[in-house]
N, C-alpha and C positions, 0 to 999 in steps of 0.2 A: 504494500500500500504506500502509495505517496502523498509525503504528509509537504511537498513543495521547499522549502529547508528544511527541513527537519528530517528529512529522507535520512535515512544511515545508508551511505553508499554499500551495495552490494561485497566489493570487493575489499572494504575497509570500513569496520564497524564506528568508526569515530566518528562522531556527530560533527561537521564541519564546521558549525559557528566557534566549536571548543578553541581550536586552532589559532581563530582571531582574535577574540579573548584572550587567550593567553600572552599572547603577542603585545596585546597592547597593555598586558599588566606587565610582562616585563618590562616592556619600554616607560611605566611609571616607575617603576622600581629603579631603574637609571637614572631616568630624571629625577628623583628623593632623592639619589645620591648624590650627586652633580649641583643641584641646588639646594636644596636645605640642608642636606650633609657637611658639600666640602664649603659652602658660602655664605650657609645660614646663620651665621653669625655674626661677618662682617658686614654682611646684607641682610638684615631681618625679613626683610617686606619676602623672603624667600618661603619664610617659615610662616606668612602672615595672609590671611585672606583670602583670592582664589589660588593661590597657589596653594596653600594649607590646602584645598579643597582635592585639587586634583593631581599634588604628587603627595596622594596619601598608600604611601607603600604599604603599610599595616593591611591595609584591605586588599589590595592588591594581592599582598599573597595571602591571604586570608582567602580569596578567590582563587588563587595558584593550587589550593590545598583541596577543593570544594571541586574544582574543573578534573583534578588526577582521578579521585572519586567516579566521577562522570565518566570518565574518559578509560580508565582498568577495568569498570564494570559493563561499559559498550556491547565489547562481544560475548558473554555470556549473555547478557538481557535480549540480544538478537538472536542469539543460536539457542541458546537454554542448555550448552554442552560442557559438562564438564570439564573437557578435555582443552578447550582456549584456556581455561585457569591454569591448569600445570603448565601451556607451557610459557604464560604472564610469571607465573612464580619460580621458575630459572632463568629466564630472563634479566628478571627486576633489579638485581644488584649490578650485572654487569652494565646493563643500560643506564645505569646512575656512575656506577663507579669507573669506569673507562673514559667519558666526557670529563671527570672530575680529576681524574690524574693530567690528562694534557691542560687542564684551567692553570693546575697548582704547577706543572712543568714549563710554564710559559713564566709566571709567577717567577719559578727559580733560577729563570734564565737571565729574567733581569735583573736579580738582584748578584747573579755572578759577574754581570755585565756591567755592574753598577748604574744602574738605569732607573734605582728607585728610589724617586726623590723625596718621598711622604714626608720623612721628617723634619726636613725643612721645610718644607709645602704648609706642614701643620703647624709649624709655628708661623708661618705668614700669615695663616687665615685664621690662626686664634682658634685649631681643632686638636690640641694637642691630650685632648681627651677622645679623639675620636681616629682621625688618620695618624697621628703620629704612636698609638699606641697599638699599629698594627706592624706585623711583622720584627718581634722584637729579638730577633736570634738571626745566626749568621747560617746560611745557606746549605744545609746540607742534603746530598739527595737520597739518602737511606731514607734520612726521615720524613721528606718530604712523599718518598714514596709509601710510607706507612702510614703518613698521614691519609694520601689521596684513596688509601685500600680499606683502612681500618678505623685509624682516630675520627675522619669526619663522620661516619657514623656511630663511633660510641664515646670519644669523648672530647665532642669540639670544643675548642675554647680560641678566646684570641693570643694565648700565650702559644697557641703550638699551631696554628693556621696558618697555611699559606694561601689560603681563600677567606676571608671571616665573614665573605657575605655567603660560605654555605652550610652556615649554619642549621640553616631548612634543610638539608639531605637527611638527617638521621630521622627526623620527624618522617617526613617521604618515602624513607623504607619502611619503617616501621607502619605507618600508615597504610601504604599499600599491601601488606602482610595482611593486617586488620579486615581489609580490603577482601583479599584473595578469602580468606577464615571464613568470613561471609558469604562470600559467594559458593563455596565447596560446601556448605551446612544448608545451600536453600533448597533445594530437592527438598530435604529431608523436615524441612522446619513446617509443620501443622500451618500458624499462621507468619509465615517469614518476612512478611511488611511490619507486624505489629513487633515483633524483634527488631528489625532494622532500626524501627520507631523508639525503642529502648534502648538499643545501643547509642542512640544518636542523643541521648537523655540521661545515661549512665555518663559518654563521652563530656557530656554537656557539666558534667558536675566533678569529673576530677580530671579531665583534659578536655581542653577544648580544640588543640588543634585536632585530635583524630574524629571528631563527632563535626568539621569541616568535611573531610571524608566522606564519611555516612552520607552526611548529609549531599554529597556528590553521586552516592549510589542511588540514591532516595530517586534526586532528578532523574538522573536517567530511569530509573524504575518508571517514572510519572511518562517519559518520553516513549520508552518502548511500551505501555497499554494506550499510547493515542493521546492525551493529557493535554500537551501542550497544545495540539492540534486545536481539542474540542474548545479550549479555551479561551482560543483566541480572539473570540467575541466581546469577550469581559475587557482587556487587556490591548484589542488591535490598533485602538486611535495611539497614533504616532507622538501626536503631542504630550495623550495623556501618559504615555511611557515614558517620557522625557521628563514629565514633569515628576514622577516616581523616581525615577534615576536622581535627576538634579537634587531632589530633595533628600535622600539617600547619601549624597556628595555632602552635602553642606552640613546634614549632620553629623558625619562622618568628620569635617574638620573640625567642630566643634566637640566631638568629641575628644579628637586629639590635643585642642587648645586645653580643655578640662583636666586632662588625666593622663593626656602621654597615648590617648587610644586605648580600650578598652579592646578585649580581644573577643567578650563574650557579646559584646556589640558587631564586631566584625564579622564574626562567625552569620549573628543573623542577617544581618543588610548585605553581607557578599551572598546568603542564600537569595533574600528575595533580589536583586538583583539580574542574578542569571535567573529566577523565574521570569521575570518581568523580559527579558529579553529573548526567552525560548517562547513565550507565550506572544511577539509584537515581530510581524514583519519586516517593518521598519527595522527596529533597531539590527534584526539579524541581517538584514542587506547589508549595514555599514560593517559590521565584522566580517564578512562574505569580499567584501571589497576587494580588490590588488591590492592596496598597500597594508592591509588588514594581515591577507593570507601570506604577502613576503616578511610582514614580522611574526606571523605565526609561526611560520618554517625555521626562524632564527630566536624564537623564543627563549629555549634552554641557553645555545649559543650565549644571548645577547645576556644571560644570566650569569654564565661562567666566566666572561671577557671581563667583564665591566669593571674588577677589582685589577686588571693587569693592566688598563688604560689610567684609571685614575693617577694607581702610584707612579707611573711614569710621565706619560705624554699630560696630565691635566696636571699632577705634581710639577711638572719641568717646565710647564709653561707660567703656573704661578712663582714658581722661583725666579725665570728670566724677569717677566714684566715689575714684580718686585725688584729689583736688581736696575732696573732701566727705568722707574719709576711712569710705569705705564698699566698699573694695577688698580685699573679705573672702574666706575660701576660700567661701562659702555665694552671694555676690555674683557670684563666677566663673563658676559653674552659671547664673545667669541671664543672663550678657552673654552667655554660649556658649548657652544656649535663643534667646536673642532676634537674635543672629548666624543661627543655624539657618533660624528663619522666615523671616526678611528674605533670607536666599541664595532659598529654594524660592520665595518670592513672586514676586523678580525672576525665578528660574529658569520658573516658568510665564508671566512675560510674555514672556521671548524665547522663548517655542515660535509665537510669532507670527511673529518671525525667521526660525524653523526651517522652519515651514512655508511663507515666500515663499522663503528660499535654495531647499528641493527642489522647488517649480516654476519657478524662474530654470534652474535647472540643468539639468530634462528641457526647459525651452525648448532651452536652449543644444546637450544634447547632439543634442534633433532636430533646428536646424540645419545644424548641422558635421556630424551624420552623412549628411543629405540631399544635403550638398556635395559 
């Protein structure tokens, strides 16, 4: 049946607005870093008003977390087969962990190369609570390799990172494990919605990132019985979805203005959110778009770069303009356009990465499933 976007393509169970989405929550999650991170200090108005609004990272991967959800439980909820979960669940670590070694190898190459300016960078910008307390150890690649295999998912910290913004990968395994547990138990589960509904309610009260998750299964539950389809009636006026969004935004910075961002706030407004936009045509055209779908495909990419542009090319260039006294509010705007490039540039060379990790991985899982 075709439900017009919402189709699940035949050959690939992935809901295709997920892809745009994602895309453009990474690309906020860059720009939080670039402007309220490395500038929001010297420059408040960064951290203040619509920008509070819409480089609100917190939600952004708050919906990073909610879309993985959506997007691991896909082909099971198409096929009803147990058999896409095993081989999602040999997969999953090498598809996280193989991207994640070349992020933290690029990382170590600059600091061999001496190319990594943070902590001067951080004392220029008055972040020396933020980039200059990254990377506090001298380069070695043992551990940077133990890092990229093991410590980033069990015990990251920024004393031993050579990434600190992948903090989210341990949650991410784990999460998806949660994920996989769920979908292997629903055959057998009498009422398996009203479970899901509990886990998302148990999650909701001693973790909230994994009941994000759930709550990513849930939708697509909703998406594979017709849901989104039949609803579209409620939800289809263009305007009034924007008006739901916008308003969802502005609380969203207010919240963050209040309390630093609540996560148990984040958790619901990143749900209703992608409802609001699997239920509205509109909005799913603009994630459907070209420039949508090219940052969807550089998503992860533009996730794992971003910390090897800053310390270098966005660090080196605060260091010069400092130095040459040309570290102007007008100057800002161009280290931050030229930070920009350099992350997507890098980020479409590792789609080269991307695309050998997901054939290493259906290598691996036909193996071990053959076994």
């Amino acid at each position: 049946m075709n439900h017009g976007k919402e189709t699940l393509n035949a050959s690939s169970t992935r809901f295709e607005v997920i892809d745009g989405i994602r895309g453009w929550a990474a690309f906020i999650v860059l720009l939080f870093h670039l402007f309220s991170e490395t500038f929001g200090t010297i420059y408040p108005a960064f951290k203040q008003g619509v920008c509070e609004m819409i480089f609100n990272a917190p939600l952004a991967v708050t919906i990073f977390f909610i879309l993985s959800g959506d997007a691991l439980s896909a082909s099971f909820f198409s096929s009803r087969q147990r058999s896409v979960i095993g081989r999602q669940i040999v997969k999953r670590y090498f598809r996280l962990a193989i991207p994640i070694f070349f992020s933290c190898f690029t990382v170590y190459l600059l600091m061999e190369m001496n190319l990594n300016y943070s902590a001067k960078a951080a004392y220029i910008v008055n972040r020396e609570d933020w980039l200059g307390r990254m990377l506090p150890f001298k380069a070695d690649p043992l551990r940077m390799l133990y890092y990229s295999y093991v410590w980033v998912f069990t015990k990251h910290s920024i004393a031993n990172s050579y990434n600190p913004f992948l903090w989210t990968m341990s949650i991410e395994l784990v999460g998806s494990l949660v994920v996989f547990l769920y979908l292997q138990m629903y055959e057998q589960l009498r009422h398996p919605i009203v479970v899901l509904c509990a886990m998302i309610g148990m999650f909701y009260v001693f973790d909230l990132h994994y009941a994000s998750f759930m709550c990513g299964v849930l939708l697509c539950y909703l998406r594979s019985i017709g849901h989104f389809f039949r609803s579209k009636r409620f939800v289809a006026n263009p305007v009034g979805a924007a008006v739901i969004v916008m308003g969802i935004l502005v609380l969203g910075g207010l919240s963050n203005r209040i309390s630093g961002g609540h996560l148990w706030f984040n958790t619901i407004m990143g749900a209703i959110v992608l409802y609001v936009i699997y239920c509205n045509n509109f909005l799913q055209s603009i994630f459907v778009s070209r420039i949508s779908r090219a940052l969807g495909a550089i998503s992860f990419p533009v996730y794992l770069c971003q910390f090897a542009v800053i310390i270098s090319v966005t660090s080196y260039l605060i260091v010069w303009s400092y130095a040459n006294h040309t570290l102007t509010n007008s100057f800002i705007f161009v280290i931050i356009a030229i930070s920009i490039i350099f992350t997507l540039a890098l980020a479409n060379i590792f789609l080269a990465v991307e695309r050998l990790t997901s054939r290493f991985c259906n290598r691996v899982a036909l193996v071990v499933l053959r076994s």
